[in-house]
DODREN-204304 format. One line per field, with one value per atom (N, C-alpha, C, O): x, y, z; residue in three letters; atom name. Coordinates in steps of 0.2 Angstrom, whole numbers, padded with zeros to 4 digits. Layout:
BEGIN
X	(X	...)
Y	(Y	...)
Z	(Z	...)
rest	(ala	...)
atom	(CA	...)
END
This chain:
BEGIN
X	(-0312	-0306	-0308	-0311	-0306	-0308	-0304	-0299	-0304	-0301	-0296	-0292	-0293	-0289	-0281	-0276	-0284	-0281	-0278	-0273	-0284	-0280	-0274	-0269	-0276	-0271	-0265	-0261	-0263	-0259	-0255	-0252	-0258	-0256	-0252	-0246	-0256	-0253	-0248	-0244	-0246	-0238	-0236	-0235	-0235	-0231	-0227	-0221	-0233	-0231	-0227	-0222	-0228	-0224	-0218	-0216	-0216	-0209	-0206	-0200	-0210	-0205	-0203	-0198	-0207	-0205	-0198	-0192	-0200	-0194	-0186	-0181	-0187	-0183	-0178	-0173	-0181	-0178	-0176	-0171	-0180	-0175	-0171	-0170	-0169	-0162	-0158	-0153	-0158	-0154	-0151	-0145	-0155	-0153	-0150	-0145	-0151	-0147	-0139	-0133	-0141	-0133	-0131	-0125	-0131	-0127	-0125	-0121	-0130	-0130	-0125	-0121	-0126	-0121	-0116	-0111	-0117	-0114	-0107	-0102	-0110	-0106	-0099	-0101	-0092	-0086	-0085	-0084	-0085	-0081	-0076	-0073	-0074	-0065	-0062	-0064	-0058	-0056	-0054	-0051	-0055	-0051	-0044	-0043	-0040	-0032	-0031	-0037	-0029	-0023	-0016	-0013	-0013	-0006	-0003	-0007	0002	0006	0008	0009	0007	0010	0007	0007	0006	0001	0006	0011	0000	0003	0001	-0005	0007	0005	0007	0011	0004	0004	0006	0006	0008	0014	0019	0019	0025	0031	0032	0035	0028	0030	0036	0040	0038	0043	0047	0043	0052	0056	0065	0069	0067	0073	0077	0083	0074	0076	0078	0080	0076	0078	0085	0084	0090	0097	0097	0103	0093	0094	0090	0090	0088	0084	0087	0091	0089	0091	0086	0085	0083	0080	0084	0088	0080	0086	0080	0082	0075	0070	0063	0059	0062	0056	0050	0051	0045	0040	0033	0030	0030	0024	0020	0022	0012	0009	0002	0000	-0003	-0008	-0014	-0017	-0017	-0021	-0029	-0032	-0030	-0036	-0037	-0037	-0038	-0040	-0045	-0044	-0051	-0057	-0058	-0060	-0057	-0055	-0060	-0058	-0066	-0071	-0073	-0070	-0080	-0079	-0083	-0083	-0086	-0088	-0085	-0087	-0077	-0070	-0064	-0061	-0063	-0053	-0048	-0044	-0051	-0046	-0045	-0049	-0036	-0035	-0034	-0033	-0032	-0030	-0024	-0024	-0016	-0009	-0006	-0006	-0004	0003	0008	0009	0014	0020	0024	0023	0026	0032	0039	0043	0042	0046	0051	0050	0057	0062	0069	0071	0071	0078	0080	0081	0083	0087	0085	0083	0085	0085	0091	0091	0096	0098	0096	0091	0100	0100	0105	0109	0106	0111	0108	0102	0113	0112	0107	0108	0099	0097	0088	0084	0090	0084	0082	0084	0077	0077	0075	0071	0077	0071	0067	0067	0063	0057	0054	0054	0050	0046	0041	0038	0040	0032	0026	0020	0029	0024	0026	0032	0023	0028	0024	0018	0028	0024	0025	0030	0018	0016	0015	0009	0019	0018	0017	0020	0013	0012	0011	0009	0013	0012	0014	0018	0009	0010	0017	0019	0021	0027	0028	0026	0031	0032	0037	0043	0034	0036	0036	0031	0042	0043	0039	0036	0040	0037	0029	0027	0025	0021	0017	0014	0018	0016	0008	0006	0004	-0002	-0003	-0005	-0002	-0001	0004	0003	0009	0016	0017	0018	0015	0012	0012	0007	0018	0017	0018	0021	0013	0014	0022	0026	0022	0028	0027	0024	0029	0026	0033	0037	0032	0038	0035	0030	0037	0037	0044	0048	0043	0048	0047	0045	0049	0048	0049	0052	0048	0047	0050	0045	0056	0058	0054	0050	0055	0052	0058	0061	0059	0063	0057	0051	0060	0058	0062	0068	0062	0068	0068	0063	0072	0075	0082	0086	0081	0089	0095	0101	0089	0090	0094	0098	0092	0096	0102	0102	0106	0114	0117	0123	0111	0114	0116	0120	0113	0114	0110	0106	0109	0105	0100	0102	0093	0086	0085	0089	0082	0078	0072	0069	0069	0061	0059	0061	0053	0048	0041	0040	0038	0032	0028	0030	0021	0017	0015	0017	0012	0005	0002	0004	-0005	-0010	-0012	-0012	-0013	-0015	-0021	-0021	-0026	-0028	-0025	-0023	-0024	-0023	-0027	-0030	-0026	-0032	-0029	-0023	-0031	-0029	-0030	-0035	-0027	-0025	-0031	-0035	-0032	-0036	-0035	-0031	-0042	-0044	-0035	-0030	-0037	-0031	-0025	-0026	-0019	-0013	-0011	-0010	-0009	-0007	0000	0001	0003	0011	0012	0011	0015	0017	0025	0026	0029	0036	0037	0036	0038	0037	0045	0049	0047	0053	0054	0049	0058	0060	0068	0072	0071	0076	0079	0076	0086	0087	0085	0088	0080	0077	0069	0065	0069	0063	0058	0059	0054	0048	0043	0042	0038	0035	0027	0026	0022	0016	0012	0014	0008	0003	-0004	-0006	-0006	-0016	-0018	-0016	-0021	-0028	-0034	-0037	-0037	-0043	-0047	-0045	-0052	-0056	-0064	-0068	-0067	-0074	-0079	-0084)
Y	(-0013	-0014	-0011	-0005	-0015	-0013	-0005	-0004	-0002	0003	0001	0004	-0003	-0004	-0010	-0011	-0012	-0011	-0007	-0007	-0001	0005	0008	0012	0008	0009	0007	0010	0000	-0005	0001	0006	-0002	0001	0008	0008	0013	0018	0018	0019	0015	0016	0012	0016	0005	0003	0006	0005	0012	0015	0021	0023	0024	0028	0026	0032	0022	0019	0016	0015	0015	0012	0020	0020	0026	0034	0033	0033	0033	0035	0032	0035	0024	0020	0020	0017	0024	0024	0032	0034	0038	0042	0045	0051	0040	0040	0036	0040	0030	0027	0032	0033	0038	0043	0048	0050	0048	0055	0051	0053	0045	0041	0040	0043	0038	0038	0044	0045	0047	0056	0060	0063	0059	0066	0062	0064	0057	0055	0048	0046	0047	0042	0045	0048	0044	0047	0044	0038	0049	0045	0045	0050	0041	0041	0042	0037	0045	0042	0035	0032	0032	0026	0026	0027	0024	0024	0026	0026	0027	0028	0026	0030	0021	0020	0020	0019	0021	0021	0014	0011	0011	0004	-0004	-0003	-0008	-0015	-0011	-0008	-0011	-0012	-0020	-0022	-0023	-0031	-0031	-0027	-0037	-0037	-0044	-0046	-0049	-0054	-0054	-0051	-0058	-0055	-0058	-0056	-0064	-0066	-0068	-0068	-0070	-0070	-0064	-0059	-0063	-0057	-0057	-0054	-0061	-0062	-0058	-0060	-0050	-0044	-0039	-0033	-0043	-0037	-0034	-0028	-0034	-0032	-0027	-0024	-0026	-0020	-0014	-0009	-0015	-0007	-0006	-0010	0002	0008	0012	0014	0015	0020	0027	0028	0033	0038	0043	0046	0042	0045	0042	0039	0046	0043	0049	0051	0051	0054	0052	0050	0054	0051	0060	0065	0058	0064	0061	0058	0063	0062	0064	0069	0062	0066	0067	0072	0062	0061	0059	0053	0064	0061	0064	0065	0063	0066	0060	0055	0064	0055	0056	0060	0054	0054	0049	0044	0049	0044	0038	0032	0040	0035	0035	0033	0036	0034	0035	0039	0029	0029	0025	0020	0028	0026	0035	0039	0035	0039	0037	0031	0042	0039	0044	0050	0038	0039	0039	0033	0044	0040	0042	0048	0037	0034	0037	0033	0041	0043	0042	0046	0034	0032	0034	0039	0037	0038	0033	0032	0032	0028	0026	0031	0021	0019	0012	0009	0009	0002	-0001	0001	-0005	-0008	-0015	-0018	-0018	-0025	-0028	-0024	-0032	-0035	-0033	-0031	-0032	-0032	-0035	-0041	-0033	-0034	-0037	-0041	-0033	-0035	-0030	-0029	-0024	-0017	-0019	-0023	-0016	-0015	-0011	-0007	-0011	-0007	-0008	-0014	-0004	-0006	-0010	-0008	-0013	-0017	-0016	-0015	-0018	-0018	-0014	-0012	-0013	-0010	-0013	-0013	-0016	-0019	-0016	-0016	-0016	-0015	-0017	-0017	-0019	-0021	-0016	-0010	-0018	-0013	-0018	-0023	-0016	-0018	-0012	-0008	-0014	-0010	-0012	-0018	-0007	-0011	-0005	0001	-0007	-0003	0003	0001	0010	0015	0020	0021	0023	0027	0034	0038	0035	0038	0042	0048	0037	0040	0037	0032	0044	0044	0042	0042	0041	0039	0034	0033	0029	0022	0016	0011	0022	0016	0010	0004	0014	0008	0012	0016	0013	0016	0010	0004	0015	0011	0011	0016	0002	0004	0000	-0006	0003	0001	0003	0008	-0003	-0004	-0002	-0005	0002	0001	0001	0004	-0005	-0008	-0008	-0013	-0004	-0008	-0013	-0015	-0017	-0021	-0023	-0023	-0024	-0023	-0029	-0033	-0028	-0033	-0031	-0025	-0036	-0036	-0037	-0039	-0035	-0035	-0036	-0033	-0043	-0040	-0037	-0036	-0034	-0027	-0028	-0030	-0028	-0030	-0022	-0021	-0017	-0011	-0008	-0003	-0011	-0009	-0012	-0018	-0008	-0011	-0010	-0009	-0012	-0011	-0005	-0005	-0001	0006	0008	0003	0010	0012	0018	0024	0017	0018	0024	0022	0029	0031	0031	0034	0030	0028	0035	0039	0033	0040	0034	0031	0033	0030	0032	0033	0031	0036	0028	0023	0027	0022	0026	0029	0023	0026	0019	0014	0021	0016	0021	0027	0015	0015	0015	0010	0019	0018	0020	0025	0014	0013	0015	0013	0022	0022	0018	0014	0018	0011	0014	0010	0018	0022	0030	0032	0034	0039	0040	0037	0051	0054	0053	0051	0054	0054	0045	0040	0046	0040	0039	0039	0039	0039	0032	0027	0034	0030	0030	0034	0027	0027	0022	0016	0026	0024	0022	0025	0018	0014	0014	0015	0013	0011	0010	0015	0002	0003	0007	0007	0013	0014	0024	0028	0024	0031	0029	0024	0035	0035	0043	0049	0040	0047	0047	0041	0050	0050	0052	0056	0049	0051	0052	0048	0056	0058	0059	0063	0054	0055	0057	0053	0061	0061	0060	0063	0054	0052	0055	0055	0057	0062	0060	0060	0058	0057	0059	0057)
Z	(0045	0049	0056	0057	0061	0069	0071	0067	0075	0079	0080	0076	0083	0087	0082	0084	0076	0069	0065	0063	0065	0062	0068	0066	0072	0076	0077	0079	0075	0076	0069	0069	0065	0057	0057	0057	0057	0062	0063	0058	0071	0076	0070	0066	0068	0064	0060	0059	0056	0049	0053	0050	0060	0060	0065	0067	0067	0068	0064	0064	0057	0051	0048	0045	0048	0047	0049	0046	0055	0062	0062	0063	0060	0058	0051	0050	0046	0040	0041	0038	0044	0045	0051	0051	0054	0057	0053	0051	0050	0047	0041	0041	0037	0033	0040	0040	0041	0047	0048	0047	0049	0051	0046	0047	0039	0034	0028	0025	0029	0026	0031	0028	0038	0043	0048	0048	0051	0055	0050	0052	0047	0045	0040	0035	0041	0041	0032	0031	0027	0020	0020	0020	0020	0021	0013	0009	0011	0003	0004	0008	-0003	-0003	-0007	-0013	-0004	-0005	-0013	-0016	-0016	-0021	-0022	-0018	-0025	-0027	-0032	-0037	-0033	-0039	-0040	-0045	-0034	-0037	-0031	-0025	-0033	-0028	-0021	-0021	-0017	-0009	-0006	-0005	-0005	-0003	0006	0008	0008	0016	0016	0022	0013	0012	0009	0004	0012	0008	0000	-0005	0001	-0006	-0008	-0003	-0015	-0015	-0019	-0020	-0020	-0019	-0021	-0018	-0028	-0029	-0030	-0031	-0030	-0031	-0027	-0028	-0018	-0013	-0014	-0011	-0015	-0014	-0020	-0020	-0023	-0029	-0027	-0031	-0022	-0018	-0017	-0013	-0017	-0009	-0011	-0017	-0003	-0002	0000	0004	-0005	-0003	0002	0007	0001	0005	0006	0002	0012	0015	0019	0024	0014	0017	0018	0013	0023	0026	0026	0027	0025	0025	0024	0019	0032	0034	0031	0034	0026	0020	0023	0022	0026	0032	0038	0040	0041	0049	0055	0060	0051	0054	0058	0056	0065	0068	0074	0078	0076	0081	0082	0080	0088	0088	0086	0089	0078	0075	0069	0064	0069	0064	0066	0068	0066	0070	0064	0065	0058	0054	0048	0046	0049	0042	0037	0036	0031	0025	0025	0025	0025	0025	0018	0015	0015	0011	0011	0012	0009	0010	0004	-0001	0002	-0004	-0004	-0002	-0005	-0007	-0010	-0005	-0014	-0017	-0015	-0010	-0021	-0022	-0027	-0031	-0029	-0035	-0035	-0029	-0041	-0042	-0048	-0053	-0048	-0052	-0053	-0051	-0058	-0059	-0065	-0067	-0067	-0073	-0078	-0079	-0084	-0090	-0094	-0095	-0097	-0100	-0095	-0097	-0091	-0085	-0082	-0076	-0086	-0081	-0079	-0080	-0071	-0063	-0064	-0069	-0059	-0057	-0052	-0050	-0047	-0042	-0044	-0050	-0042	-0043	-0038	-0039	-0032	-0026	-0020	-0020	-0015	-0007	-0004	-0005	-0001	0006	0015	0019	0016	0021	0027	0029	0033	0038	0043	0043	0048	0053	0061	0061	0065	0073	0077	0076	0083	0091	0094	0095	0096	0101	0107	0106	0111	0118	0117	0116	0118	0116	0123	0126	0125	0129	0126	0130	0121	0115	0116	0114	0118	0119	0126	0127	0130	0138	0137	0143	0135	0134	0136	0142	0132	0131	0133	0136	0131	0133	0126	0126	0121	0113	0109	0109	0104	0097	0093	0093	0087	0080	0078	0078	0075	0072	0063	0061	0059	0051	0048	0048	0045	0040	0033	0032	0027	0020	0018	0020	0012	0011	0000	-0002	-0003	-0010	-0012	-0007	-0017	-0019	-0025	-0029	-0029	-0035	-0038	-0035	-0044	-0050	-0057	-0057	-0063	-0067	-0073	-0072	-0080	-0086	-0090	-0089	-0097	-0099	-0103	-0105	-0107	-0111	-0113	-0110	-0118	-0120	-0120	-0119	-0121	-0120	-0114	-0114	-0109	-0103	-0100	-0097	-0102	-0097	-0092	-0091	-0084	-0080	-0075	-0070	-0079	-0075	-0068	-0066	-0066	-0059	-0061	-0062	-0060	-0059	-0055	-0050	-0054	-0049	-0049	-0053	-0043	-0044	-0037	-0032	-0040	-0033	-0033	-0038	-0028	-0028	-0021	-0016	-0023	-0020	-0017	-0021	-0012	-0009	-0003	0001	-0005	0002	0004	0001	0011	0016	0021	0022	0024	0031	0037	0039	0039	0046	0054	0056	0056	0062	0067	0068	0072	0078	0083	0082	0090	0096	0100	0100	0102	0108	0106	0102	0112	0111	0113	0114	0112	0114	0109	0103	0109	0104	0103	0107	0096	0093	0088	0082	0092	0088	0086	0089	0079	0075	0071	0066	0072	0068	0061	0060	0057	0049	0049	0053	0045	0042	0036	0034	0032	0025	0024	0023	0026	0027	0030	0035	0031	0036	0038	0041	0032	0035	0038	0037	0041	0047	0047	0045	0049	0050	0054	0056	0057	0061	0060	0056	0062	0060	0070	0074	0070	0077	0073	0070	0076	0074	0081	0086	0083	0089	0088	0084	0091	0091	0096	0102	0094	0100	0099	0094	0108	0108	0104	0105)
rest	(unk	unk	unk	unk	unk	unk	unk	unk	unk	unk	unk	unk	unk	unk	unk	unk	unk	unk	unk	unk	unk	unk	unk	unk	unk	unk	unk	unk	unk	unk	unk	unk	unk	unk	unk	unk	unk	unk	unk	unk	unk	unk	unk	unk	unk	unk	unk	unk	unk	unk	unk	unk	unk	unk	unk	unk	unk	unk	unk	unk	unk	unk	unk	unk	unk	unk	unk	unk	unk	unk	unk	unk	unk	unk	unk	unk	unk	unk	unk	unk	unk	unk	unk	unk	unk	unk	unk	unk	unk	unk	unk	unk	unk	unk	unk	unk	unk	unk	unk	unk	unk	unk	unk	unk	unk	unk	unk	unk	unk	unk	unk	unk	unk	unk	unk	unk	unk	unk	unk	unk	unk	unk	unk	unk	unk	unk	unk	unk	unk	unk	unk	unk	unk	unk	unk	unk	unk	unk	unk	unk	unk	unk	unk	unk	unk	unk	unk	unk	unk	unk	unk	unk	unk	unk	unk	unk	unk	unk	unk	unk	unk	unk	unk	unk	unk	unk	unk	unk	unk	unk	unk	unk	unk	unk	unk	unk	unk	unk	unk	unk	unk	unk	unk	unk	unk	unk	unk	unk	unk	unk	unk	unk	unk	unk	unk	unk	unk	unk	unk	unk	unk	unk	unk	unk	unk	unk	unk	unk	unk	unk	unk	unk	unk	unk	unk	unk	unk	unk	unk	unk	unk	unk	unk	unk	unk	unk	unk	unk	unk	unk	unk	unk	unk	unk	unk	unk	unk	unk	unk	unk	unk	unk	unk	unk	unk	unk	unk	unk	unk	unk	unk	unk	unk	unk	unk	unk	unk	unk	unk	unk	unk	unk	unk	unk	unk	unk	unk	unk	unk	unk	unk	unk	unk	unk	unk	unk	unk	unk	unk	unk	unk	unk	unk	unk	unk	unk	unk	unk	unk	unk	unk	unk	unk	unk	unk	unk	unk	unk	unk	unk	unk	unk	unk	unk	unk	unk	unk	unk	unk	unk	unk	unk	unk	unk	unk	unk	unk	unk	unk	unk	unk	unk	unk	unk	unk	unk	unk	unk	unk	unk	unk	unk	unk	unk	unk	unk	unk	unk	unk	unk	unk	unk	unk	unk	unk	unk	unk	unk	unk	unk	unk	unk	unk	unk	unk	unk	unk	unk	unk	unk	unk	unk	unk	unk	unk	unk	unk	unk	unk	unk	unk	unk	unk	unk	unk	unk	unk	unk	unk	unk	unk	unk	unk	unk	unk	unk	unk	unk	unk	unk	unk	unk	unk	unk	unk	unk	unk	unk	unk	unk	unk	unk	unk	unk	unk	unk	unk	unk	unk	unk	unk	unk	unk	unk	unk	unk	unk	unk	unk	unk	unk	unk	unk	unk	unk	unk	unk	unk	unk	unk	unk	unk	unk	unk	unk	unk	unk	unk	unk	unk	unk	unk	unk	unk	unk	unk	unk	unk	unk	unk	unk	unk	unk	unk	unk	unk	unk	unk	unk	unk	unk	unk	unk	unk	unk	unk	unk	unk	unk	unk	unk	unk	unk	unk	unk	unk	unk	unk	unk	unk	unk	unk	unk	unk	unk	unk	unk	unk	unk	unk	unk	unk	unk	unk	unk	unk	unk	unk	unk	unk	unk	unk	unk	unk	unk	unk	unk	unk	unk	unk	unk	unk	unk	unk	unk	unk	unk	unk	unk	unk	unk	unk	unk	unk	unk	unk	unk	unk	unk	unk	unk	unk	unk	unk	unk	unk	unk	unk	unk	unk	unk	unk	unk	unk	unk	unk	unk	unk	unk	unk	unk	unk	unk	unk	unk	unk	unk	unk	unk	unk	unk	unk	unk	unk	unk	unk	unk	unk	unk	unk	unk	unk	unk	unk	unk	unk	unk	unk	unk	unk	unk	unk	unk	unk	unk	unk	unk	unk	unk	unk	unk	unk	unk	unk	unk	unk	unk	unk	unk	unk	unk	unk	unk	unk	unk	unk	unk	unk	unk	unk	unk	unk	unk	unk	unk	unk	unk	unk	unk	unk	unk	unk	unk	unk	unk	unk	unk	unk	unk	unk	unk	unk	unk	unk	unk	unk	unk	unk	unk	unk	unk	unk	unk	unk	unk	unk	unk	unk	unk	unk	unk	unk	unk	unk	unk	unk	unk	unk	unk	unk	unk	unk	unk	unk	unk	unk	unk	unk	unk	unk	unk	unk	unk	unk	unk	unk	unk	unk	unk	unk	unk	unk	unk	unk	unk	unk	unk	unk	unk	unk	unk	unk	unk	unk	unk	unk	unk	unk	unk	unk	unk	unk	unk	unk	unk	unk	unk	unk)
atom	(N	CA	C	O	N	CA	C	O	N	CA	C	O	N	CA	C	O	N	CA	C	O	N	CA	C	O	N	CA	C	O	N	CA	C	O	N	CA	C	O	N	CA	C	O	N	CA	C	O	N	CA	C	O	N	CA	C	O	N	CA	C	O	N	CA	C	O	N	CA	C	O	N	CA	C	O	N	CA	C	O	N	CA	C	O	N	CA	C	O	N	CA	C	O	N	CA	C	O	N	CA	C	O	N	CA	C	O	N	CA	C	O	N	CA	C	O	N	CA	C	O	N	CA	C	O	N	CA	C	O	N	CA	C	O	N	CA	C	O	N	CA	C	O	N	CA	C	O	N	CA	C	O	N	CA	C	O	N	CA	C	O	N	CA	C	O	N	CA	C	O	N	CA	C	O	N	CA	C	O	N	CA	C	O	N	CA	C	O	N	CA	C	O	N	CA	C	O	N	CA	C	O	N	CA	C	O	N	CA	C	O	N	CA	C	O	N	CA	C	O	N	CA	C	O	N	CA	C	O	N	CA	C	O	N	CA	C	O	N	CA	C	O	N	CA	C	O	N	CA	C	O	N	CA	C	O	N	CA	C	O	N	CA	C	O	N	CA	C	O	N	CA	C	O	N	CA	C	O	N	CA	C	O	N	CA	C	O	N	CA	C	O	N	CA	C	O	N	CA	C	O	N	CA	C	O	N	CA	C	O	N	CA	C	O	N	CA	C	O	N	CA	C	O	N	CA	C	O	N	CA	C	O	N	CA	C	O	N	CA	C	O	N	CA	C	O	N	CA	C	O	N	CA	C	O	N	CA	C	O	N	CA	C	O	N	CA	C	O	N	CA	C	O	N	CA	C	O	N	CA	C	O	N	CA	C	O	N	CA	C	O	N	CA	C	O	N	CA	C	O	N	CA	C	O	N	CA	C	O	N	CA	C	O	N	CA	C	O	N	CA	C	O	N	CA	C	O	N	CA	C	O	N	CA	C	O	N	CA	C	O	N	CA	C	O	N	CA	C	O	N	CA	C	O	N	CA	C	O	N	CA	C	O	N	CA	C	O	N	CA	C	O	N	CA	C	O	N	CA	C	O	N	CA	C	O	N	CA	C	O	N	CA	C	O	N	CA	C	O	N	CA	C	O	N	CA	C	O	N	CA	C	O	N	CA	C	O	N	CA	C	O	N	CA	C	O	N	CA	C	O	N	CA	C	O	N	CA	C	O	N	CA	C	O	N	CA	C	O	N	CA	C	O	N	CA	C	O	N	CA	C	O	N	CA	C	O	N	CA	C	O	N	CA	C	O	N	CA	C	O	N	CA	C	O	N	CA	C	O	N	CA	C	O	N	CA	C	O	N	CA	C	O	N	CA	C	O	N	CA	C	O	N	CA	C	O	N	CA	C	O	N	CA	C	O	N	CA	C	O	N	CA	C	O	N	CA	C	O	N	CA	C	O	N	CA	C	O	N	CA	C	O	N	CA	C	O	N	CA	C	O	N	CA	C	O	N	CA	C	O	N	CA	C	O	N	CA	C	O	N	CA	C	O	N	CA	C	O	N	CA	C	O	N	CA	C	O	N	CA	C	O	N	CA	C	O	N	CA	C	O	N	CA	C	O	N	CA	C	O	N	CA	C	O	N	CA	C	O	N	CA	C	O	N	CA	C	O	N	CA	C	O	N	CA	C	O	N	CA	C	O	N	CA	C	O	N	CA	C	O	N	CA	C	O	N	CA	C	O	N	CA	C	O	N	CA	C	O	N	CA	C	O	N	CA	C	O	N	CA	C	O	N	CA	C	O)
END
């Protein structure tokens, strides 16, 4: 084998070193684990059909930001939504939540001097029936947890206003370089 072969061989072997450990420093330290969601019940992002919306009310609405190590190689947290309300339905058909769904968009917000653009996200339950002959009609209370992603708009402060029907809450992420 020539001089200038083993040589080639060599540098090769040591930029494939160099190459596989950056790759481990990037996925080992710098790369963000985010937990993956947990719910108590489907979180859906179409509305589906729904012949049960009028049997919801929400008695409350809490939001509580579980992760947000937010830099600048992660601009997502991990959010969840704690639901509480009541469900009814007719005779012989208990409700229950089944799913919540989650809508989110940017709209123009005085709210936040940054941008002039807060989040606005809707969580909404989702009833579902079974039947039971057992049940007469009486009214349910449910509690339901869901975790979600949420992606901040740009560096610096990120407001976001939560809904559920006609209670409201508020969530602030900072994304920082």
């Amino acid at each position: 084998m020539s001089k200038s072969l083993k040589i080639l061989v060599i540098i090769t072997c040591v930029v494939f070193v160099i190459l596989l450990a950056l790759l481990a420093v990037y996925f080992i330290l710098l790369k963000t684990r985010i937990p993956k969601p947990k719910s108590d019940v489907e979180v859906v992002y179409k509305i589906g059909w729904n012949g049960y919306a009028g049997t919801v009310a929400v008695t409350s609405l809490e939001t509580e930001v579980l992760y947000d190590s937010l830099t600048l190689f992660n601009t997502k947290a991990l959010v969840q939504y704690t639901i509480t309300g009541t469900v009814t339905n007719k005779a012989g058909w208990r409700p229950y939540i089944q799913a919540v769904h989650l809508s989110e968009r940017w709209v123009p917000s005085s709210d936040s001097p940054d941008r002039n653009m807060a989040g606005d996200i809707q969580v909404l339950p989702i009833a579902g029936v079974e039947k039971d002959e057992s049940y007469q009609g009486e009214t349910l209370k449910f509690s339901v947890k869901v975790q979600d992603y949420l992606t901040t708009g740009g560096w610096g402060e990120n407001i976001y206003h939560v809904s559920s029907f006609d209670w409201k809450d508020r969530i602030v992420l900072f994304q920082k370089k």
